[in-house]
Each structure stands twice: as structure tokens, then as C-alpha cells.
Rosetta silent file (secondary structure, phi, psi, omega in degrees, C-alpha in Angstrom):
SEQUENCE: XXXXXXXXXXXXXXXXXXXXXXXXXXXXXXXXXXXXXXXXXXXXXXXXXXXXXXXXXXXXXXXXXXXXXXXXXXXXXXXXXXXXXXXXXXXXXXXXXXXXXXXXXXXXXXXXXXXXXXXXXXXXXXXXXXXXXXXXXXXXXXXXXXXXXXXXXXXXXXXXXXXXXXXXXXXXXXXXXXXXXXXXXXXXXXXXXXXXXXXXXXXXXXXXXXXXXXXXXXXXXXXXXXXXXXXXXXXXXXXXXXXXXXXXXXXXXXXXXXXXXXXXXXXXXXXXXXXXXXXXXXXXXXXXXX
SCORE:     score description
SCORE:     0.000 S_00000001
   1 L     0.000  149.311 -161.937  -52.279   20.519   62.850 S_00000001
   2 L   -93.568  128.440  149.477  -49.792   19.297   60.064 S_00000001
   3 L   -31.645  176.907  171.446  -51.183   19.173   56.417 S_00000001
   4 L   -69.621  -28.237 -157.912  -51.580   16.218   54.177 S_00000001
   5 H   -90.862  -27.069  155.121  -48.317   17.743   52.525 S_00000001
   6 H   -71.685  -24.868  163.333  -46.384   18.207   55.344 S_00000001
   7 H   -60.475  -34.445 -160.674  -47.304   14.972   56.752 S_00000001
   8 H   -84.301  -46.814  165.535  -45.908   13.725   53.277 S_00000001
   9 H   -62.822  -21.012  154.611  -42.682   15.554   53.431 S_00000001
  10 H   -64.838  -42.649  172.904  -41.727   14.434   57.076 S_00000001
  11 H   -71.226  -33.946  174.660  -41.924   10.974   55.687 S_00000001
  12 H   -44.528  -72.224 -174.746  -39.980   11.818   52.886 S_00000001
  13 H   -46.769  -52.692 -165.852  -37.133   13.280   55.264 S_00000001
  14 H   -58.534  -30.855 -166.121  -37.372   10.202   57.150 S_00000001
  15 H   -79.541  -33.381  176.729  -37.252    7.706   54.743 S_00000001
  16 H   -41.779  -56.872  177.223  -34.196    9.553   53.067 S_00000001
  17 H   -35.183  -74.904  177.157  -32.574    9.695   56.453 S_00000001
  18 H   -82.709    4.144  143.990  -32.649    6.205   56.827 S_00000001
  19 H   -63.780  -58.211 -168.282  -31.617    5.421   53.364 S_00000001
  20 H   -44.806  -72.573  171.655  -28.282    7.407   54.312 S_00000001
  21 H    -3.493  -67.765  172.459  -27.910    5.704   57.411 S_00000001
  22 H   -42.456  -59.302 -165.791  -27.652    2.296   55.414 S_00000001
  23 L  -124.423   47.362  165.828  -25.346    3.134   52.575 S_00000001
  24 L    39.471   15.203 -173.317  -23.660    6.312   54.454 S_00000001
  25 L   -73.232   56.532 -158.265  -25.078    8.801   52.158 S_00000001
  26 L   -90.448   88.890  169.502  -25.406   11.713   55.371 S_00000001
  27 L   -84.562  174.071 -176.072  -25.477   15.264   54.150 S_00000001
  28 L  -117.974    1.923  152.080  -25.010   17.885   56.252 S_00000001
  29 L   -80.753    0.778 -134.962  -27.233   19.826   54.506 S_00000001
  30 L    37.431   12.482 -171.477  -30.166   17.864   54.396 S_00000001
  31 L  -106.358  157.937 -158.155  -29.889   17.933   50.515 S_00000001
  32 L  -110.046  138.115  160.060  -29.557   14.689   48.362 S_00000001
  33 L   -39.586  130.176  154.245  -26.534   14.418   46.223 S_00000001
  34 L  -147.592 -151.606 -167.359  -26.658   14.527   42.530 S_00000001
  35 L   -95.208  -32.952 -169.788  -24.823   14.704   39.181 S_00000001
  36 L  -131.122  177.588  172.132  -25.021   18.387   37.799 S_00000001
  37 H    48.711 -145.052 -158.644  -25.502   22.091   39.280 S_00000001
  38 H  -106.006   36.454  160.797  -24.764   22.907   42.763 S_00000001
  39 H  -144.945   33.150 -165.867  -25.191   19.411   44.211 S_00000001
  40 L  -113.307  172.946 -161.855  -23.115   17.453   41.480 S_00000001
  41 H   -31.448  -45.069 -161.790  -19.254   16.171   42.362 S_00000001
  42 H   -54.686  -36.785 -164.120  -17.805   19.527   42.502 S_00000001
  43 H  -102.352   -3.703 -163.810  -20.185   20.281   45.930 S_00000001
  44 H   -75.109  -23.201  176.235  -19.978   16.865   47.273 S_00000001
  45 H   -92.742  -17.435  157.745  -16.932   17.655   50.172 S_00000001
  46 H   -97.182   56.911  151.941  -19.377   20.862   51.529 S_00000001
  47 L  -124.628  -38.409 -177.228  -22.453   18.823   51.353 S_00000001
  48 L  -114.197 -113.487  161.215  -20.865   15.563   52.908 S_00000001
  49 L   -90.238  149.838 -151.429  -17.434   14.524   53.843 S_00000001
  50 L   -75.537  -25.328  165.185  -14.467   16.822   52.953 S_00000001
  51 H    14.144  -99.224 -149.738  -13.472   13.193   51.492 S_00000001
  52 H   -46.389   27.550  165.568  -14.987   13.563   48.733 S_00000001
  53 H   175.094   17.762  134.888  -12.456   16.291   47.687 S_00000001
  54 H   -94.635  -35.967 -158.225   -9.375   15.854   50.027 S_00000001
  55 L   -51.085  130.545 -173.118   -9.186   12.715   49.809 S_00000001
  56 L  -100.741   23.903 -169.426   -5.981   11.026   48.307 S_00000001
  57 L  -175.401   46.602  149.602   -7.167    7.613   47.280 S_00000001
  58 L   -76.987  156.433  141.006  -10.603    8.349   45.485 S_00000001
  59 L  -113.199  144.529   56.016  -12.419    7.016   42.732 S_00000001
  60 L  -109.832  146.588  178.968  -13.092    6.349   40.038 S_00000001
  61 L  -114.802  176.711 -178.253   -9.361    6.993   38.239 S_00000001
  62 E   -80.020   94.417  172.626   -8.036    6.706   34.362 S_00000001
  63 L   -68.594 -172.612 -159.718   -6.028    3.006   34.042 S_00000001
  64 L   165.545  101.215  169.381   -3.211    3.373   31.838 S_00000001
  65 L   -74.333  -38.830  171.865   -2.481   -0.131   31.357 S_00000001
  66 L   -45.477   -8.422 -171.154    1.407    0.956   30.004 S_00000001
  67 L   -94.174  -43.616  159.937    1.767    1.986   33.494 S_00000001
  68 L   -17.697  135.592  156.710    0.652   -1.058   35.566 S_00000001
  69 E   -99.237  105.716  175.933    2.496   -3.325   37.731 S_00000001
  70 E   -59.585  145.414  176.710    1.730   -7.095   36.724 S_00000001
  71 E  -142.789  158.120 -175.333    1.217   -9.355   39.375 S_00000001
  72 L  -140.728  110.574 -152.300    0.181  -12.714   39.555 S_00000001
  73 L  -101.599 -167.195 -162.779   -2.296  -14.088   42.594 S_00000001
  74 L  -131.334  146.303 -153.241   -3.544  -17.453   43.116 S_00000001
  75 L   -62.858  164.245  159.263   -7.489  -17.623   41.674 S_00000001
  76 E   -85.717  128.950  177.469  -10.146  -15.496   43.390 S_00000001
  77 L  -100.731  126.629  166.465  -12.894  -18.484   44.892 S_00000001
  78 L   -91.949   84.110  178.953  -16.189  -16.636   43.549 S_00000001
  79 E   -66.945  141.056  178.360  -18.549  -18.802   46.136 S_00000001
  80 L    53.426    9.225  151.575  -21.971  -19.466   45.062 S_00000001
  81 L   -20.584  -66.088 -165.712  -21.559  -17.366   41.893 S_00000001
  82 L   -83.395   12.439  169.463  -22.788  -20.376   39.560 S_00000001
  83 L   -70.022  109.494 -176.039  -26.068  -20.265   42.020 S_00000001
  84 L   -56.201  153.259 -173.932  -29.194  -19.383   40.257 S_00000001
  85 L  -109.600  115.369 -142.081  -30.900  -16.757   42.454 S_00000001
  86 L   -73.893  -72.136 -150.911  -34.418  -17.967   43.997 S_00000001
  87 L  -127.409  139.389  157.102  -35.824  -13.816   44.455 S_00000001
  88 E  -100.366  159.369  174.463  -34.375  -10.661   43.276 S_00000001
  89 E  -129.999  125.445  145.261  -35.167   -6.649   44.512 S_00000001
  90 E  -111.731  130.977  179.156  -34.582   -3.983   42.026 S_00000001
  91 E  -121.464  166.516  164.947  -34.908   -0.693   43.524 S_00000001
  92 E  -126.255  124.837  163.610  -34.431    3.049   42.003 S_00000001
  93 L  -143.437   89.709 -172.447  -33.063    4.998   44.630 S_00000001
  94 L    69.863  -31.351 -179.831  -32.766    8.322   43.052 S_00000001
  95 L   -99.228  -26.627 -174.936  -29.061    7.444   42.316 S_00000001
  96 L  -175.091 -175.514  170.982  -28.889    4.177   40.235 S_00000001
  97 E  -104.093  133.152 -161.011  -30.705    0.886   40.103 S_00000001
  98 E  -127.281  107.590 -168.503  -29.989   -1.370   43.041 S_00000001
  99 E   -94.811  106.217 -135.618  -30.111   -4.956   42.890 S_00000001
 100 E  -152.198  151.342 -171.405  -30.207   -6.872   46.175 S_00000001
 101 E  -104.197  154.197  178.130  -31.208  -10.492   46.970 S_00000001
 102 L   -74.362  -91.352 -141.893  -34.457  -11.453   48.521 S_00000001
 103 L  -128.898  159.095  172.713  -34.428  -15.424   49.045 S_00000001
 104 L   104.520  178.194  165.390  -31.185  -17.699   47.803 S_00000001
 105 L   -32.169  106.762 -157.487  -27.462  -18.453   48.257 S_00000001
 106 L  -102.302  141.790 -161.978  -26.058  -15.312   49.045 S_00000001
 107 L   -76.590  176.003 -178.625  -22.424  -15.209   47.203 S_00000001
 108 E  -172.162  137.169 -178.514  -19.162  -14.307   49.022 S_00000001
 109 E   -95.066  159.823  167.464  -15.396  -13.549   47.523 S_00000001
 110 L  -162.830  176.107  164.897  -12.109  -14.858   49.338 S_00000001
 111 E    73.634  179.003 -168.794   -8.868  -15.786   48.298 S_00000001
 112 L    77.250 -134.766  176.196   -6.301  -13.981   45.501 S_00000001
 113 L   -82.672  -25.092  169.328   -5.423  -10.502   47.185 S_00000001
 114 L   -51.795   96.151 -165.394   -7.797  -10.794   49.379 S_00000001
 115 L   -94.451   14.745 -159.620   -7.060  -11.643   52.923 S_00000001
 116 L  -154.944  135.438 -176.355  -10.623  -11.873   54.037 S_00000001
 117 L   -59.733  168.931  177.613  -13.837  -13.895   53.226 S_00000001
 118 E  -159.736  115.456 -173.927  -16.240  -10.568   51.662 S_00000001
 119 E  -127.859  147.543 -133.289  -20.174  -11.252   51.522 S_00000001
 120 E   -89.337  145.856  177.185  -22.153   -9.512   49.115 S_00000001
 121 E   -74.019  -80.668 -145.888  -24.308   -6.200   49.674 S_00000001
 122 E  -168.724  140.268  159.383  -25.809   -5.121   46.598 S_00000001
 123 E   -84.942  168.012 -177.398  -25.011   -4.471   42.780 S_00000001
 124 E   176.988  161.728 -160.899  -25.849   -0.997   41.211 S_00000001
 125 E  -130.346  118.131  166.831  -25.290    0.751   37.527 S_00000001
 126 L   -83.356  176.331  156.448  -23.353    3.957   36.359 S_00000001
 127 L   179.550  178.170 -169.905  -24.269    4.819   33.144 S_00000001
 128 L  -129.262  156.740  173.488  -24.060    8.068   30.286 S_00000001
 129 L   -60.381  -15.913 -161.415  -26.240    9.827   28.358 S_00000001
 130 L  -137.512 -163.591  176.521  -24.996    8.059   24.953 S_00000001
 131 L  -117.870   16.188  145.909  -23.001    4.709   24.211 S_00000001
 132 L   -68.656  -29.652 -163.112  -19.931    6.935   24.307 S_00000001
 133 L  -111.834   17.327 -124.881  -20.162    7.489   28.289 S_00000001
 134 L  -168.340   -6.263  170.662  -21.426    6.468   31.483 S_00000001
 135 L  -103.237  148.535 -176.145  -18.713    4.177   33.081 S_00000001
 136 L  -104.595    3.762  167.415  -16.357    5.513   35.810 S_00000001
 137 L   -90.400  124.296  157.987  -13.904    3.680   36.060 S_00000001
 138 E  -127.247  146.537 -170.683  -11.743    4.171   32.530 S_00000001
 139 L  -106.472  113.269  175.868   -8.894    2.040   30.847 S_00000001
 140 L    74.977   39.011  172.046   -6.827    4.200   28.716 S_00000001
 141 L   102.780  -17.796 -169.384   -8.400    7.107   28.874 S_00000001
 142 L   -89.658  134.938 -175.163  -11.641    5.105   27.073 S_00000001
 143 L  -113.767  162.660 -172.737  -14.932    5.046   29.255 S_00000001
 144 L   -94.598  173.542  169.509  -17.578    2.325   28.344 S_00000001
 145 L   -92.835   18.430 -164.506  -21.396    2.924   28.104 S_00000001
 146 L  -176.910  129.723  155.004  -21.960    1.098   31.350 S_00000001
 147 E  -163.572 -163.186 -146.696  -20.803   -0.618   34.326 S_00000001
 148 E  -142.714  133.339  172.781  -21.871   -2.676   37.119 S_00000001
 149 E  -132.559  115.367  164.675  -20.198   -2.615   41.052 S_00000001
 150 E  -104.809  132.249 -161.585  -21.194   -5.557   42.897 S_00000001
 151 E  -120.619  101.762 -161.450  -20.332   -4.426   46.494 S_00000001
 152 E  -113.489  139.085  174.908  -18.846   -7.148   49.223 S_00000001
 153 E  -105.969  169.860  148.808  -18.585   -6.067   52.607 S_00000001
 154 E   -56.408  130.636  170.002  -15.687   -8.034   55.457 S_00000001
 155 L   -75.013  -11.240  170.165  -16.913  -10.723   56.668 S_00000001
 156 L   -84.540  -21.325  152.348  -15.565   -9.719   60.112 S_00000001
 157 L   -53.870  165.069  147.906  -17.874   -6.550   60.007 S_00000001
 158 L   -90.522  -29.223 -177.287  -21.255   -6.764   60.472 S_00000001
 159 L  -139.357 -165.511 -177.878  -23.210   -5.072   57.561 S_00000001
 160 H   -88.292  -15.510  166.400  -21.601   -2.632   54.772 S_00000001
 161 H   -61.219  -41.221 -168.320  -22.366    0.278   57.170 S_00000001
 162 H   -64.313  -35.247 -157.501  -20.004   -1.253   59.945 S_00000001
 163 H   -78.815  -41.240 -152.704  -17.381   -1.692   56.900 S_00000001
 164 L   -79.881   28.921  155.925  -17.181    1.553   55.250 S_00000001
 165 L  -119.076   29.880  148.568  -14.857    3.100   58.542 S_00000001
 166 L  -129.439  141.506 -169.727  -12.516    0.895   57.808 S_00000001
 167 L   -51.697  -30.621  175.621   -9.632    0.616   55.048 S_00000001
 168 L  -107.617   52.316 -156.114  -10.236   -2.960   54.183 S_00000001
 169 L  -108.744  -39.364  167.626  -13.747   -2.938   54.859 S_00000001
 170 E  -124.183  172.720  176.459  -15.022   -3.271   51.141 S_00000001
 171 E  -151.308  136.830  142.667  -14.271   -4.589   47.726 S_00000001
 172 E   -62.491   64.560 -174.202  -15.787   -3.657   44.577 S_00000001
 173 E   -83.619  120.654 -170.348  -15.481   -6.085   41.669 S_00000001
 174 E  -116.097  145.025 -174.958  -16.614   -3.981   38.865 S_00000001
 175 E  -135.512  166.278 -147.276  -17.396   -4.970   35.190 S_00000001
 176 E  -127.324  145.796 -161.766  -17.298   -2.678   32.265 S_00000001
 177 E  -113.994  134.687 -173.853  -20.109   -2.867   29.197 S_00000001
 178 E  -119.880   96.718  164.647  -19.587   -3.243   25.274 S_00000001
 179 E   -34.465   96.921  150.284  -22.345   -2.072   22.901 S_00000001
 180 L  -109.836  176.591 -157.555  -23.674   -5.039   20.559 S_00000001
 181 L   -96.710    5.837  167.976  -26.040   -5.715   17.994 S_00000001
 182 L  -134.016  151.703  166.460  -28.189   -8.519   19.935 S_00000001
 183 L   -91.703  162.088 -171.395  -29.331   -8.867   23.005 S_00000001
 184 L   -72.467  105.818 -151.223  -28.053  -10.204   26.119 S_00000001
 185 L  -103.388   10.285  178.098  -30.589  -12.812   26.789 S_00000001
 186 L   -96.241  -32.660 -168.824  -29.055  -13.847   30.555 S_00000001
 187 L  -106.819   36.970  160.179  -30.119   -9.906   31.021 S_00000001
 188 H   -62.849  -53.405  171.659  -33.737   -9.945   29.586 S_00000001
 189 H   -51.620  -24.982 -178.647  -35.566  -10.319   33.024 S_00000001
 190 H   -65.081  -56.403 -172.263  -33.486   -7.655   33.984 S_00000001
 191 H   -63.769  -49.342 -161.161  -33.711   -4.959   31.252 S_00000001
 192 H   -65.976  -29.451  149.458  -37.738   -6.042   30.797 S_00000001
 193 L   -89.596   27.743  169.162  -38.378   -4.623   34.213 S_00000001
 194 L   -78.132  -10.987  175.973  -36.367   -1.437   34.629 S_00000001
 195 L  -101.316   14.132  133.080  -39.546    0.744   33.370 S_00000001
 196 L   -38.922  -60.132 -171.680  -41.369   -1.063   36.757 S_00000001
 197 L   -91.261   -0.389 -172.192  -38.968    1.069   38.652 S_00000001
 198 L   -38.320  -51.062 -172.835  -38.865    4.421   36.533 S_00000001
 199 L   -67.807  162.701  122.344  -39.797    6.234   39.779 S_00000001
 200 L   -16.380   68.373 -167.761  -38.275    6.947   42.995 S_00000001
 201 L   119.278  -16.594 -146.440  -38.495    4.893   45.678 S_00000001
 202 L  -108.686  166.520  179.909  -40.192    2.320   43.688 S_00000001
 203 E  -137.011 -153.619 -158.939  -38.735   -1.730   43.354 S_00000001
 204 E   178.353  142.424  174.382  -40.084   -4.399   41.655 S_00000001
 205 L  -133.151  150.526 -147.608  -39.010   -8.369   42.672 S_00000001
 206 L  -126.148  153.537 -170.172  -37.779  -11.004   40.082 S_00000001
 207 L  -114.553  149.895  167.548  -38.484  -15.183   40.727 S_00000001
 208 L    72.697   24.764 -147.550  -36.183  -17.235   39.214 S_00000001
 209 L  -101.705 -176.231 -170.272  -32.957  -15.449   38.223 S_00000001
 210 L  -110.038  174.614 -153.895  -30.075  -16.506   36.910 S_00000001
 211 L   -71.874 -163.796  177.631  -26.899  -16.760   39.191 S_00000001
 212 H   -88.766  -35.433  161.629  -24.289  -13.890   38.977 S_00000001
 213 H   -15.672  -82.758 -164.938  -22.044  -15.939   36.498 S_00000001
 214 H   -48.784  -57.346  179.382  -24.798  -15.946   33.898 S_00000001
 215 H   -39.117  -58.322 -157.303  -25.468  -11.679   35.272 S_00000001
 216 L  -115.603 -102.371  177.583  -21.667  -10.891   34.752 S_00000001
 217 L  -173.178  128.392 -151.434  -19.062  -12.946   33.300 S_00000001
 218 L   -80.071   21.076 -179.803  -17.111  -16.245   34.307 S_00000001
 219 L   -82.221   69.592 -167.075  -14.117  -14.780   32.446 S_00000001
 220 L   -88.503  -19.174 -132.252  -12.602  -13.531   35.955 S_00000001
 221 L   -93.196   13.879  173.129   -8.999  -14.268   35.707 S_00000001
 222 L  -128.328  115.987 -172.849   -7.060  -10.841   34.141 S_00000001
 223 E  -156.689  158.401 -164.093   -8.383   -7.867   36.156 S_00000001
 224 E   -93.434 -175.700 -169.646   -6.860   -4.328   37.252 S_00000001
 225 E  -174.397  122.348  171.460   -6.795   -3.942   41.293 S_00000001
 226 E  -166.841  155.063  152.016   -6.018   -0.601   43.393 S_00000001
 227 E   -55.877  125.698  149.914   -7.332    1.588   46.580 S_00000001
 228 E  -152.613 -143.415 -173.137   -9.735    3.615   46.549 S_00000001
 229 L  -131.115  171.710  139.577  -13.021    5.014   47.842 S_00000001
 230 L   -14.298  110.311 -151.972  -16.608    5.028   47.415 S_00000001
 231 L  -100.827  -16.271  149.393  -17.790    6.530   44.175 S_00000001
 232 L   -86.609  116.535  166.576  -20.697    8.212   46.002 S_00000001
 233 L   -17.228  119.749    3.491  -21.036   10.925   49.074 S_00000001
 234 L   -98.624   34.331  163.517  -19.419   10.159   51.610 S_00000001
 235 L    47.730   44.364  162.217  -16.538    9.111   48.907 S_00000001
 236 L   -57.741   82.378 -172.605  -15.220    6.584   51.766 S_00000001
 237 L   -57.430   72.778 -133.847  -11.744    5.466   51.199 S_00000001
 238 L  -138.976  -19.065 -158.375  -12.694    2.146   52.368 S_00000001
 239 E  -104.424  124.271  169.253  -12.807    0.209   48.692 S_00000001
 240 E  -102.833  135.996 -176.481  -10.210   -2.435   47.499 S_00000001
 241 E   -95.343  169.389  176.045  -11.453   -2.268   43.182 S_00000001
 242 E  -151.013   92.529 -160.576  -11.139   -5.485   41.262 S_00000001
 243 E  -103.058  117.008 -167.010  -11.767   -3.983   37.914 S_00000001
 244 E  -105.713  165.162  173.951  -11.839   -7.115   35.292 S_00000001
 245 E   -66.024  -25.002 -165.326  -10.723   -7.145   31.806 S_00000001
 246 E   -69.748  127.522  154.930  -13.392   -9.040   30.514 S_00000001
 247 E   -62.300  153.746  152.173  -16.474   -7.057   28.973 S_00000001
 248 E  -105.586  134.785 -156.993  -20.117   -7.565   29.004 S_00000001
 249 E  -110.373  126.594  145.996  -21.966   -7.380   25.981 S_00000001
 250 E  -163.332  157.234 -168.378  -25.484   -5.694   25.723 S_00000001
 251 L   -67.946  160.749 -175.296  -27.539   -4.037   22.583 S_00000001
 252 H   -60.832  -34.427 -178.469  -27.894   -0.816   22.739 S_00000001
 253 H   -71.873  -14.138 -141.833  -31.454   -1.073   23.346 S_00000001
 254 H  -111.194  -30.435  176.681  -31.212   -2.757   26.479 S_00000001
 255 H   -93.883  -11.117  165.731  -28.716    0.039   27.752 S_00000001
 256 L   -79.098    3.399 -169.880  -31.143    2.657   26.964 S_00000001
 257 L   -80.578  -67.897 -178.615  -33.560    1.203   29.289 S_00000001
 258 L   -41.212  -21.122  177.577  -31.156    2.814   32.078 S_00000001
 259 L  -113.851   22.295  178.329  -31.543    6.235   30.936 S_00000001
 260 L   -92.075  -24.986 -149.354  -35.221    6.352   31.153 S_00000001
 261 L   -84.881  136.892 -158.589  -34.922    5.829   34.837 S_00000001
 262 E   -90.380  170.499  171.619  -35.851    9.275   36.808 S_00000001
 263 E  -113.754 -161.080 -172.582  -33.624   10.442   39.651 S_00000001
 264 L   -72.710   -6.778  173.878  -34.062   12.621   42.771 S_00000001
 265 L  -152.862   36.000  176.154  -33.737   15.512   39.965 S_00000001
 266 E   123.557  164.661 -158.975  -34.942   14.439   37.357 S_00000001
 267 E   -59.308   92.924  120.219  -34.769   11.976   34.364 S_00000001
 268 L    49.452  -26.019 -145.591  -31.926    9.823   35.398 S_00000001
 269 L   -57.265  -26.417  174.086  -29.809   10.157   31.941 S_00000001
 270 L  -144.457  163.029  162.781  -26.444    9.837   33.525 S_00000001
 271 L  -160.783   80.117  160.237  -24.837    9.103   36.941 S_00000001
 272 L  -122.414  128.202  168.909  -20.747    8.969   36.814 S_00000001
 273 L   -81.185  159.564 -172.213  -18.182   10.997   38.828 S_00000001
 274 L   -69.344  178.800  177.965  -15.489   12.383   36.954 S_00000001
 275 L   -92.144  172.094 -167.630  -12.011   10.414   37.457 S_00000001
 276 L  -103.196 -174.696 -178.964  -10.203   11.515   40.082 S_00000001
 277 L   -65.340  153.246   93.247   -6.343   12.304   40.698 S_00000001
 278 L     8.228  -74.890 -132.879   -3.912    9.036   40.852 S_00000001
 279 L    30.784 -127.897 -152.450   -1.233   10.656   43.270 S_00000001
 280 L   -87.525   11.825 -175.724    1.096    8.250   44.267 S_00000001
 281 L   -94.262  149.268 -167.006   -1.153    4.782   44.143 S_00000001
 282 L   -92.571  102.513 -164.320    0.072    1.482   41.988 S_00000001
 283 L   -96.951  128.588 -147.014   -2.612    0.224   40.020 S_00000001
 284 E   -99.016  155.637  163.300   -1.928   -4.098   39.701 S_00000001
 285 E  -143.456  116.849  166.465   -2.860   -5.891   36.640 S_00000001
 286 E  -102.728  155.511 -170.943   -3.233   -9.534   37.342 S_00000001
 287 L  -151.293  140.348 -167.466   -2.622  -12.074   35.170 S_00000001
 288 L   -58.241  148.063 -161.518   -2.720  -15.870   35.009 S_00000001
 289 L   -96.008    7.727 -113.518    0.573  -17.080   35.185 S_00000001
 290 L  -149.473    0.000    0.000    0.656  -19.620   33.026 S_00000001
């Protein structure tokens, strides 16, 4: 007969299991990914896919705006953006904080570069130990202390598992974070529950939220744009980025809330891969033309 503790650890395995399953997180080790020691970036192509360190189109890379090609698209339509959001989920699961909608309007991208409607997964947070560090994308060599990837699957897939075997299968619009000296009062419901979720495994659900405008910022129109991958095991080169110029402002205190949160090994304090090579890809910077 199985212990209580063995009983506990089969559920464990399972539940992991079918977290991977979702967001394609598989090892082949059975061991969960992390940030340092011998399961941080370096180990991530023997633990998962060889991707994650063959791979010629990873991320996150180093922007060099002198380098850029400008281009100039016809608007991105951000649908149901300016929708306030009836129920929120924040989860911690082991890797970041994961924001996903309950009940409302569920948003969708089209239009631009973009040759395909894209309808939204889930948001999630990189972050550093200090307010030097913690974003992974960086523009000119400078990394922010935060940033935020809300993560659209094709609308001709069915879910973001279905997407991530194919090259156009996701898009990433990612937004980059600027320490200031007040807080960001569209992200007070937000910040004010992240020690709700301090564990593992645990969520927490929000009534009332404010749309993703008010979350990120309606300043869309000058933003960087290249292939890549996943940023996370199995580092699936599957991701068109839509990195915008625009910043988000929050106090310092509000970003320290994020590095309280524990992971699968421990307090949480950072979770960014380093950038990766370039090679030969053409990183776009669009700009209104007018």
C-alpha cells in the first residue's frame, strides 16, 4: 500500500505532467526547468528540446535600434482591448505569474503584419533580482526591471498547444517596465494580490478588472517585430515578437511584489533567459508613417 507521501507525489507528477502538456513544457527527464544550476538555460536542450540550444531563431535577443529596418504597416486592430475584464485568474506556476481570463470579452489581434486573426492565451512576467534586470528582451544592450508577454495563439489552430508546431502559430506582444516614484494605480488590484499566490500551484481570482488598455498601454503604434521562439523549454520557434516602444511605469514597490513570489526552487527572485544569438534575422521597427 502507497503512503500518504507517495500518494502526494504521484499527484504532484501528474499535475506537472499535465501542466506541460498545456503550455509544452515536456522534459525528458521528468525534472522541471529552472533559472540557475544544472536545470537553468545552459541544460535546457538535454532536458527538453535540442531547440532550446540549436535553434537559429531563439529568444529573447539584444535590439540595436542603429541596426533596424524601418517599416511602416497599416495599424494593428487590438479587438476588445478597451474591454474591462468581468473575472481574472492569477496563478504561480513555479515559473512566473500567469494571468488568464475567467468570464469577459476575450481580446484578439489582426491586421498590421499580421496575416491572421490571433486570440489571446495568457499574460505572464519576467522579472530580476534588482530594478537593474529582469526583462529579456533588451533594446540597446539596456534590459528593464520587468516585462509582460501577452501570448495570442492562430485563430486557425485550436488552442496554443495546437499552435506552438507551427511557424506562425503565435505572437507575443511584449511590453517593457520603467521604475517610478508612484504607483500605477490601473495595477493596484494586481500588485495587492501577488502575496495570495506566493506559493506553487496556488491562484487567486480578481472581479472587476480593468481592460488590457488600462493593464498595458494604448500607446501601440512604434514597436520592434522579428522571429523567434518561446522563451521557455521547449524554446519553440513558433513566436512572431511585437516588442513596443512604449514603457510601462510602476514604483518600485509594486515590482518588488514579483520577487517575493517562490518558484519550483525556491524564492522566485528572477526568471529571464539570457539573450540569445541574432544570426542572420532582420529585426523591423515600425513606425507611423505620417
Amino acid at each position: 500500500m502507497k503512503t500518504i507521501s507517495e500518494f502526494v507525489l504521484v499527484l504532484y507528477f501528474i499535475f506537472e505532467y499535465a501542466y506541460s502538456q498545456d503550455f509544452g513544457q515536456i522534459s525528458q527527464q521528468n525534472q522541471d526547468f529552472g533559472y540557475d544550476g544544472n536545470t537553468g538555460p545552459d541544460f535546457w536542450g538535454q532536458m527538453y528540446n535540442h531547440e532550446c540550444s540549436n535553434g537559429k531563431l531563439q529568444s529573447p535577443i539584444d535590439i540595436e535600434e542603429k541596426d533596424v529596418t524601418i517599416v511602416h504597416y497599416s495599424p494593428i486592430i487590438f479587438q476588445n482591448f478597451d474591454t474591462p475584464l468581468e473575472t481574472i485568474k492569477l496563478q504561480n506556476n513555479g515559473h512566473t505569474v500567469v494571468f488568464s481570463i475567467v468570464n469577459g470579452t476575450f481580446p484578439l489581434v489582426y491586421g498590421g503584419p499580421l496575416k491572421s486573426a490571433y486570440n489571446f492565451s495568457q499574460l505572464h512576467f519576467h522579472w530580476g533580482r534588482t530594478d537593474d534586470e529582469g526583462s529579456e528582451n533588451q533594446i540597446n544592450n539596456h534590459s528593464f526591471p520587468l516585462e509582460l508577454h501577452m501570448v495570442f495563439y492562430k485563430a486557425d489552430y485550436e488552442n496554443f498547444k495546437a499552435s506552438v508546431d507551427h511557424p506562425d502559430g503565435l505572437i507575443v506582444l511584449s511590453f517593457l517596465y520603467e521604475k517610478s516614484d508612484e504607483d500605477n494605480e490601473n495595477y493596484s488590484a494586481f500588485t495587492e494580490n501577488l502575496p495570495a499566490i506566493q506559493e506553487v500551484g496556488s491562484t487567486v481570482e480578481i472581479d472587476d478588472f480593468v481592460s488590457l488598455d488600462s493593464f498595458s498601454t494604448t500607446d501601440r503604434y512604434e514597436y520592434f517585430l522579428y522571429t523567434g521562439s518561446l522563451t521557455t523549454p521547449p524554446c519553440s520557434e513558433a513566436v512572431t515578437w511585437i516588442e513596443f516602444r512604449k514603457t510601462i511605469s510602476l514604483s518600485h514597490k509594486q515590482i518588488q511584489k514579483f520577487r517575493l513570489i517562490s518558484g519550483t526552487n525556491g524564492i522566485l527572485d528572477h526568471n529571464f533567459r539570457p539573450i540569445q544569438p541574432l544570426h542572420d534575422r532582420t529585426i523591423y521597427l515600425n513606425l507611423p508613417e505620417n
